[in-house]
Structure formats: C-alpha cells, structure tokens
Backbone as CSV, one residue per row, in Angstrom:
resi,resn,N_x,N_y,N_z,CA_x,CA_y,CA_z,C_x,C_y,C_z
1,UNK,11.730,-11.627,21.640,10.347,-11.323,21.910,10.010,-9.883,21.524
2,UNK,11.166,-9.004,21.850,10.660,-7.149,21.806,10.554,-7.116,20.038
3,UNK,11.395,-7.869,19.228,11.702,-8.212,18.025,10.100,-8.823,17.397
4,UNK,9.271,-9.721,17.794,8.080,-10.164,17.371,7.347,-8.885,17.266
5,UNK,7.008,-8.455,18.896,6.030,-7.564,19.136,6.142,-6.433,18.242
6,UNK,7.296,-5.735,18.125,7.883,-4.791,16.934,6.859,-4.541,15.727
7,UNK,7.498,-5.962,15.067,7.054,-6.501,14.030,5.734,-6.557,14.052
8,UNK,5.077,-7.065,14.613,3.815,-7.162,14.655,2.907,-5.944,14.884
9,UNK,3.264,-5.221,15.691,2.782,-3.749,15.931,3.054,-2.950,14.641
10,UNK,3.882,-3.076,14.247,4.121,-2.659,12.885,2.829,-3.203,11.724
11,UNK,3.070,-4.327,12.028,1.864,-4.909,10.714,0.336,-4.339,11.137
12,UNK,0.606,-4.077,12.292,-0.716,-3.571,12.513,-0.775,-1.853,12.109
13,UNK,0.166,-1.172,12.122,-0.408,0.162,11.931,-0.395,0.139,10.427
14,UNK,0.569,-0.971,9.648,0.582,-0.538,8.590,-0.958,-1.109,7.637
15,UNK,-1.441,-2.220,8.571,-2.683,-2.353,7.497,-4.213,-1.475,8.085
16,UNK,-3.786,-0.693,8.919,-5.089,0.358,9.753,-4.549,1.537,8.958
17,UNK,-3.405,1.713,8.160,-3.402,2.857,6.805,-3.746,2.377,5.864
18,UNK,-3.340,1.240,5.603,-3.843,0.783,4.017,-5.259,0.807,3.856
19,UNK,-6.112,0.123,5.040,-7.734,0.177,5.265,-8.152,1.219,5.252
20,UNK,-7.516,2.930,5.654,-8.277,3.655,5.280,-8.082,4.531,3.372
21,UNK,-6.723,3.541,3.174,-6.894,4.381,1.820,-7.884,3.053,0.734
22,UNK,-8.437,2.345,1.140,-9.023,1.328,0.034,-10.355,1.538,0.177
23,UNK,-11.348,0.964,-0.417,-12.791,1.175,-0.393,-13.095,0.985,-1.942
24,UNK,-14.437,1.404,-1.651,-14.844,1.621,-2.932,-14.177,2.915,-4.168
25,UNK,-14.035,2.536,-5.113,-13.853,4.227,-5.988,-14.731,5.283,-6.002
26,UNK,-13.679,6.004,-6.432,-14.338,7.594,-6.673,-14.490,7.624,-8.449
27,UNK,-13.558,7.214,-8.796,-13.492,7.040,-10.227,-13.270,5.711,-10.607
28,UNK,-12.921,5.325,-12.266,-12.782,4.379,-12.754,-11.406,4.521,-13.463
29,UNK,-10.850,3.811,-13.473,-9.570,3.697,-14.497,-9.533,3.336,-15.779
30,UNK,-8.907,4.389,-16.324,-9.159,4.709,-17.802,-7.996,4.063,-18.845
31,UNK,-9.125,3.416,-20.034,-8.301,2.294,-20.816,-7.987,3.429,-21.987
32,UNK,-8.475,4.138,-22.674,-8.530,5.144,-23.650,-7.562,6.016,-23.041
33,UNK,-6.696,6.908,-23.138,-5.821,8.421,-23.249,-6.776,9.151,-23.436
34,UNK,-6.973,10.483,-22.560,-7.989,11.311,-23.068,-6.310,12.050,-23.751
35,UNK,-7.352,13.598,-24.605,-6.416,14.025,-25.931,-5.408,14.690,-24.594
36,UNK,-4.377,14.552,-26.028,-3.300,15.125,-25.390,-3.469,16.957,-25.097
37,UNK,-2.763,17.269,-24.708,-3.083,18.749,-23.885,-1.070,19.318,-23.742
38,UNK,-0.706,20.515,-24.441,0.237,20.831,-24.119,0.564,21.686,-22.805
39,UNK,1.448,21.310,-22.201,1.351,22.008,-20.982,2.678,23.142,-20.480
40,UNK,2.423,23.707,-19.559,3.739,24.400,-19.655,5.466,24.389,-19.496
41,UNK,5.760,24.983,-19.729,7.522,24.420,-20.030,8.176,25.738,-19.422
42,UNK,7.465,26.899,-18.715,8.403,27.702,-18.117,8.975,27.220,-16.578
43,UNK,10.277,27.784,-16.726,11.015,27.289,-15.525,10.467,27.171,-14.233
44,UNK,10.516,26.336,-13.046,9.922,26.359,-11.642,11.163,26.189,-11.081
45,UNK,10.377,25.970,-9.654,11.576,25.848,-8.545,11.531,24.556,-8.338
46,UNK,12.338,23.855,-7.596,11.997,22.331,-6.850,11.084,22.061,-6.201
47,UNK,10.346,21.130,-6.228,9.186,20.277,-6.267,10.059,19.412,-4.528
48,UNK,8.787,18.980,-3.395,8.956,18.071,-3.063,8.039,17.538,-2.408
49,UNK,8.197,16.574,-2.057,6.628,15.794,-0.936,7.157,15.259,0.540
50,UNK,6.331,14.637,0.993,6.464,14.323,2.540,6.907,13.302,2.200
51,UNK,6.981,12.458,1.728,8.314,11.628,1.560,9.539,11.384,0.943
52,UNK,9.557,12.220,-0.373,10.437,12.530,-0.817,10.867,13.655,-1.646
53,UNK,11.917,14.056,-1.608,12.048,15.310,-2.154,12.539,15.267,-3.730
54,UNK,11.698,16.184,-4.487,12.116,16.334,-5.841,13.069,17.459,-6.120
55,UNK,14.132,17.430,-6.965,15.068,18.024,-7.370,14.352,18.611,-8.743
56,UNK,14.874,19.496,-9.223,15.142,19.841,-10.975,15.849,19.171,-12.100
57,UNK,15.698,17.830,-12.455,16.763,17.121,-13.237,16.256,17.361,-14.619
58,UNK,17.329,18.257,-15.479,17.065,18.651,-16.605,15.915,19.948,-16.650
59,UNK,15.475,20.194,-15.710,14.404,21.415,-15.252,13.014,20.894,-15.375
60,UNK,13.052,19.347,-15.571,11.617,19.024,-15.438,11.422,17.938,-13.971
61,UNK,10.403,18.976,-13.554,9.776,18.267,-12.368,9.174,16.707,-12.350
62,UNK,8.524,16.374,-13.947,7.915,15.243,-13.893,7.966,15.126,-15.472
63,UNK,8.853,13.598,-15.415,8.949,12.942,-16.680,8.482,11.630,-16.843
64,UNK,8.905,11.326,-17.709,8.345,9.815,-18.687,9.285,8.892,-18.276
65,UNK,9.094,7.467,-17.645,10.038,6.161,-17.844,9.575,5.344,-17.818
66,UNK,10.509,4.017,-18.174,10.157,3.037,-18.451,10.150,2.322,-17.254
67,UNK,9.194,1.194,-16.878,8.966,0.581,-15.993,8.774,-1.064,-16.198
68,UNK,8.313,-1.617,-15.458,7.474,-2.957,-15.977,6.294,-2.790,-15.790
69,UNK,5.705,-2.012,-15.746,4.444,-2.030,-16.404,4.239,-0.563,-17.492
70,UNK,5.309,-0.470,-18.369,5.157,0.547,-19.551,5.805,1.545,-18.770
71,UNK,5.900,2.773,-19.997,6.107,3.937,-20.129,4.829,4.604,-18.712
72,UNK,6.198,4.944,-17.556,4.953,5.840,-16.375,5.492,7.197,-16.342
73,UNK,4.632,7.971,-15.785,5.162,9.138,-14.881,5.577,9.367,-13.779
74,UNK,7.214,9.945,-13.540,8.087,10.085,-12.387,8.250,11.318,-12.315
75,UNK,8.530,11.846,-10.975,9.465,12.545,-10.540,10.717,13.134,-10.911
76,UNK,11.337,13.436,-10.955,12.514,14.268,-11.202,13.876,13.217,-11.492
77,UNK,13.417,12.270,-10.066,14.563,11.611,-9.314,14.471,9.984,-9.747
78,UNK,13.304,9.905,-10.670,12.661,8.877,-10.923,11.665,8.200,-10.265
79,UNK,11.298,8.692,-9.088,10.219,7.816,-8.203,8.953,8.028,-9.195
80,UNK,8.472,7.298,-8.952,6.600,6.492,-9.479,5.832,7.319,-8.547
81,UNK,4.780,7.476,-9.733,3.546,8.446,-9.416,2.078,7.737,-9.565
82,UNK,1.286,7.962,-8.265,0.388,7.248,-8.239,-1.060,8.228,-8.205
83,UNK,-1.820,7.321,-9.175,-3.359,8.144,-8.739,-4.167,7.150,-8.101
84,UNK,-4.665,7.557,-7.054,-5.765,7.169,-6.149,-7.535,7.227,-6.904
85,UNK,-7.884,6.122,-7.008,-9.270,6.249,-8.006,-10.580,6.520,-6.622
86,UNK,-10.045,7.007,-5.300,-11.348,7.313,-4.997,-11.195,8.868,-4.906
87,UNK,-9.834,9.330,-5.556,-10.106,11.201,-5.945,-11.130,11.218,-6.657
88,UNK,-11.819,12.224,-6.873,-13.104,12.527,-8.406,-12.271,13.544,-8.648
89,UNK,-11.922,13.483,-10.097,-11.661,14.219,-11.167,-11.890,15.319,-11.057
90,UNK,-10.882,16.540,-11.079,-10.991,18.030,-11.454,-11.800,18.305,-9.949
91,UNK,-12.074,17.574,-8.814,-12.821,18.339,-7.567,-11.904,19.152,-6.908
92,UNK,-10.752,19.630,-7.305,-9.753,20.211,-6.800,-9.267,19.719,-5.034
93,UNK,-9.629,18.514,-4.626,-9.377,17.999,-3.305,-8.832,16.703,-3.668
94,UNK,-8.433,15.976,-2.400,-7.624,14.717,-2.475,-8.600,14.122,-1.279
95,UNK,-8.751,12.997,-1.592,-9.436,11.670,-1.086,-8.540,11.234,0.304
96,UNK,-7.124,11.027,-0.244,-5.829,10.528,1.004,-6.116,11.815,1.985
97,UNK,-6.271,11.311,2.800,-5.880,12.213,4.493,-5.925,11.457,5.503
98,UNK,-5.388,11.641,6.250,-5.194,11.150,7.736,-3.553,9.819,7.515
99,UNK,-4.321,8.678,7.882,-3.480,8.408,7.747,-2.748,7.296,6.578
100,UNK,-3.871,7.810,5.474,-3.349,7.499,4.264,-1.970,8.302,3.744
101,UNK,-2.100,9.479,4.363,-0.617,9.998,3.728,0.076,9.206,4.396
102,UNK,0.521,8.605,5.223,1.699,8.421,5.696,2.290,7.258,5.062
103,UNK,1.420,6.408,3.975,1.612,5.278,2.719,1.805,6.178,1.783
104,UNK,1.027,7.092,1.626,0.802,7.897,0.271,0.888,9.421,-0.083
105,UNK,2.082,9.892,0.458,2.510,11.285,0.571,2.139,11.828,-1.237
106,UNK,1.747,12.963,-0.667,1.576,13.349,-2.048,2.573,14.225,-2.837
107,UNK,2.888,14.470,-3.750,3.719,14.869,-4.906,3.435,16.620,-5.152
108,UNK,4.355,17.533,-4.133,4.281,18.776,-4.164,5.123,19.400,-5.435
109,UNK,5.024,20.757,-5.192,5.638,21.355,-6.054,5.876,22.822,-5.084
110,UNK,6.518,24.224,-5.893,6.049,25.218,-4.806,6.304,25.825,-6.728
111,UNK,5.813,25.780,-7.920,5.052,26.769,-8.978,3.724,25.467,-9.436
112,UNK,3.580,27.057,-10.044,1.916,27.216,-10.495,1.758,25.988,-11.559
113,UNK,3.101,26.312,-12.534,2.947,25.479,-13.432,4.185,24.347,-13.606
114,UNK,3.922,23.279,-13.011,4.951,22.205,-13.040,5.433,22.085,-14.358
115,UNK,6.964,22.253,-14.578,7.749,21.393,-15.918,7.593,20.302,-16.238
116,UNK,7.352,19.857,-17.178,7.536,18.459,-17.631,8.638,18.071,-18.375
117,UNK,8.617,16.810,-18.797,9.316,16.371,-19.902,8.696,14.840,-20.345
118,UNK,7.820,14.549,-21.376,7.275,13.718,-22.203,6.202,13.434,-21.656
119,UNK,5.627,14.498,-20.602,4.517,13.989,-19.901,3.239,15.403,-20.961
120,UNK,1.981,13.979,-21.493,1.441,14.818,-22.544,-0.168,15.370,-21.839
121,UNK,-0.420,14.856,-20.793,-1.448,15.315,-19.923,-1.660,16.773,-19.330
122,UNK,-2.444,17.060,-18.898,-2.807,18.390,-18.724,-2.235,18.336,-17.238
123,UNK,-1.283,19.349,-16.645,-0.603,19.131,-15.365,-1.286,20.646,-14.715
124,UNK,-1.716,20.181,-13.385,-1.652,21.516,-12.757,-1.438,21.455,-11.333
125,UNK,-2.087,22.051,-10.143,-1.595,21.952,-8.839,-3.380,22.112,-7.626
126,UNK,-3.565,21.344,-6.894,-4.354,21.978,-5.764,-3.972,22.224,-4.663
127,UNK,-4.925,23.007,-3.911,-4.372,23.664,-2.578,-4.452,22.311,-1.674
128,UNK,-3.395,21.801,-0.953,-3.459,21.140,0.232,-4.202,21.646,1.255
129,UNK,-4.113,20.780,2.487,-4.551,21.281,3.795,-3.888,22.177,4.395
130,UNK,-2.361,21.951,4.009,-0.974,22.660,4.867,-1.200,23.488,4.216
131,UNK,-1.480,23.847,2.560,-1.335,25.371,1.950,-0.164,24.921,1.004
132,UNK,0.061,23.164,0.788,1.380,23.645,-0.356,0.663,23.278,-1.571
133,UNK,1.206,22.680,-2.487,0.829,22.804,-3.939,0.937,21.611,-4.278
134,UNK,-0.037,20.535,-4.239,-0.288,19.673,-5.014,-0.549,19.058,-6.438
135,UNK,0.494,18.844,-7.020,0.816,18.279,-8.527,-0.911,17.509,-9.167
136,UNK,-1.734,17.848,-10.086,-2.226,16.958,-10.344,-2.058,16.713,-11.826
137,UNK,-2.712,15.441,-12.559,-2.593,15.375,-13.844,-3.736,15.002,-14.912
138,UNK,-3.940,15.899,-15.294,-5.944,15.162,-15.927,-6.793,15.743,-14.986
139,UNK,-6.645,16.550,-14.004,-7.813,16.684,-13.185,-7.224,15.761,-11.836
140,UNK,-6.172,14.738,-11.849,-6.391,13.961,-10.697,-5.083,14.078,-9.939
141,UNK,-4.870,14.184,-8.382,-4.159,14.770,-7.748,-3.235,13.106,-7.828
142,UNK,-1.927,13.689,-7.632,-0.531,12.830,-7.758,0.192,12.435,-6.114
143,UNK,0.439,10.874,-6.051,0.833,10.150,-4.772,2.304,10.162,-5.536
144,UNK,2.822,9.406,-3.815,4.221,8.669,-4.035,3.458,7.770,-3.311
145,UNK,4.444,6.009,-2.788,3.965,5.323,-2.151,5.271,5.120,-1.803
146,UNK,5.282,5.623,-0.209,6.201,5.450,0.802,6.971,4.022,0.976
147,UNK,6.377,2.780,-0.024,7.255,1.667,0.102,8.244,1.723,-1.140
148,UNK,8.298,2.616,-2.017,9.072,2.686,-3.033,9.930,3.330,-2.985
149,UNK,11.361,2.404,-2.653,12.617,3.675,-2.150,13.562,3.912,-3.059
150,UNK,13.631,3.194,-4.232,14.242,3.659,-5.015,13.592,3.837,-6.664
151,UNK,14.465,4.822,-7.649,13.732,5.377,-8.745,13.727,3.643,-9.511
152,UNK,12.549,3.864,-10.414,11.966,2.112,-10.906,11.022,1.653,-9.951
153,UNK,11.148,1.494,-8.278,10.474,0.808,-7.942,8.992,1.197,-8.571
154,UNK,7.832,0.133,-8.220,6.033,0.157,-8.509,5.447,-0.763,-7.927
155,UNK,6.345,-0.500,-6.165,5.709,-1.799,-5.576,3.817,-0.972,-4.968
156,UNK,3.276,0.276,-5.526,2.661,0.483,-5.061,1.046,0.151,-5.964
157,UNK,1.680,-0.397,-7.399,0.509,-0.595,-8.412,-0.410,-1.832,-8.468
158,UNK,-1.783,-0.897,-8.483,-2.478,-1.927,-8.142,-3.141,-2.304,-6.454
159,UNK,-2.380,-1.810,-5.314,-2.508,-1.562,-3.673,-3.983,-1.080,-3.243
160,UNK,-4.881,-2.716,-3.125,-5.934,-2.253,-2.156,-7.099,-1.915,-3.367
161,UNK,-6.332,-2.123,-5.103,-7.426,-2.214,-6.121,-8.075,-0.512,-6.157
162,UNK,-7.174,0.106,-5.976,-7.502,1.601,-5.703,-6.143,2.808,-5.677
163,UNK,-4.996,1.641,-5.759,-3.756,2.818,-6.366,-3.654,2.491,-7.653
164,UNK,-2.962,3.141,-8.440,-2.097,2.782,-9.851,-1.386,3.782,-10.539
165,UNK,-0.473,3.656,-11.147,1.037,4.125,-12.126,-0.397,4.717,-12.731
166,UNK,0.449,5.916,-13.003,0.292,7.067,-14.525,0.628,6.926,-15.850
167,UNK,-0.202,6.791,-16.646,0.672,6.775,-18.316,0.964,8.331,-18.157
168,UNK,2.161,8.663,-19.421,2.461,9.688,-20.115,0.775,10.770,-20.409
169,UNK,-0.257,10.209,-20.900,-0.966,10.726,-21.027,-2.166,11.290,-19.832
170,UNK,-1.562,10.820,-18.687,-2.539,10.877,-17.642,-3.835,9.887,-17.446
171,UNK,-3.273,9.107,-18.245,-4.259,7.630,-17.496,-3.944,6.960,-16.658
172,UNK,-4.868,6.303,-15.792,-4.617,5.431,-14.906,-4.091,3.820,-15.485
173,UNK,-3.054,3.365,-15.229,-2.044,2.207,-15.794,-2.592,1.070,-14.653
174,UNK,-3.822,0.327,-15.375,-4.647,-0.487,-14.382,-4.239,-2.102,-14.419
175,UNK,-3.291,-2.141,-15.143,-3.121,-3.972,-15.530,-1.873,-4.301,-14.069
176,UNK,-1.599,-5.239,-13.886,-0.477,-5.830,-12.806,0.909,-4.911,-13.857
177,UNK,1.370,-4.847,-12.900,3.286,-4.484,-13.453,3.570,-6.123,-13.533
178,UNK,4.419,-6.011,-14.407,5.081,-7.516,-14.984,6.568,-6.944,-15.746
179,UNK,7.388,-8.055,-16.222,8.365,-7.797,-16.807,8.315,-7.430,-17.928
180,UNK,9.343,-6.563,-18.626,8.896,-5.865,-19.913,10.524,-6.273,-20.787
C-alpha cells in the first residue's frame, strides 16, 4: 500500500512540474539554420548545472553528437541539451522557474565564453536568479531534462510540445527522435 501511495504521489508532483513548464510558446521552432557564427575557443573552467555536472572533455564544454534524432548538442559528458520554445530569443531571461527546474535544470557554466567543439551557433551565457551563468545558444537559454541519465539519452524531445534537442547550428530539432 505505502508502495502505491509513493508512486502515485510521485505521479502527481511530477505532472504539477511538467504543467507548469508547457503552455503556449514563446517562440517557434526553427526549420532553416540561421548563419553560422564562429564562436569562441579560449580555454574555460568546468561548466555545471543542478542536475548534472559538466566536466572539460577535450576542453570543450559543449559538443556535437549523434543521436536518433540527428546530429544534437551535448555537454561535455554527452548529456542532451534542450531549448524551451516559451524562452523569447536574445531576452536575456529563462521562461523555466519554479518548479520547472526541477525537470529542467539548466546548463551552467562559470566563463564568459563557453568552448565548443562542432557546435556552429552563436554561444553565450545569462545571468540566473542564483547569479550563475547560464549557457545560451542563438539567443536561447540551454536545459538538461532531469529524466535523461545517461549520455545519448532524448527522452526529453518533444515534452509537453514545448521542449526539443539542439542542432549543431542552434536550431530547435522539432521532428519525434526515431532510429537513425
């Protein structure tokens, strides 16, 4: 019985987070690549977020992999990077708060200018609430999704018609993940 209730209490907090990160958009998801943009390549420190922590692998904070749904943008460690389409573009704020982070921790850093590696989008950082440094790409601030525990997973694409995977170029990767 303590085993049902658990469970069930569980399903309940977890869809009173998901309900507040879904709604209508802020933006639209983009089928075109806007142009590519070179970005910087001087050294940083380690990168991490409230759910998971990024390392320096190869000295880039955020690279290119392959997924089933294409070529995305990861983490260091390989975790999947998500943009939220009710951010607006370049407003230097994030849409997720309360208790959307706790699905959708966002993707810190502690420099100015995040490393990459094959990532061709314009990368930079906004001020959080706490004061740390939020990764964005194109103008649009960067998730993890707390159900994805290992590097590959993308169980978060597509969630509520308002998350989705990153291309290389900083588009939003709007089709279902499927096998590749």
């Amino acid at each position: 019985m303590k085993k049902q209730l658990s469970f069930g209490l569980g399903a309940v907090v977890l869809a009173a987070a998901l309900a507040g990160c879904g709604g209508s958009p802020g933006t639209s998801t983009t089928s075109a690549p806007p142009p590519a943009a070179t970005s910087s390549a001087s050294p940083s420190s380690t990168g991490s977020s409230a759910g998971s922590s990024s390392s320096s692998a190869a000295g880039a904070e955020m690279k290119v992999a392959p997924s089933s749904a294409g070529q995305i943008v990861v983490d260091s460690k390989g975790m999947s990077l998500y943009f939220f389409t009710k951010d607006v573009k370049d407003s230097g704020t994030s849409a997720c708060t309360g208790a959307c982070l706790q699905a959708w921790p966002v993707f810190t850093t502690t420099s100015d200018a995040p490393t990459v590696e094959g990532v061709t989008g314009t990368v930079g950082t906004i001020a959080t609430p706490d004061g740390k440094k939020q990764v964005t790409l194109n103008g649009m601030p960067l998730y993890y999704y707390a159900k994805d525990k290992a590097a590959g997973d993308v169980t978060g694409q597509g969630v509520g018609g308002v998350w989705y995977l990153v291309s290389p170029s900083g588009a939003m990767i709007d089709g279902a993940a499927s096998g590749y």
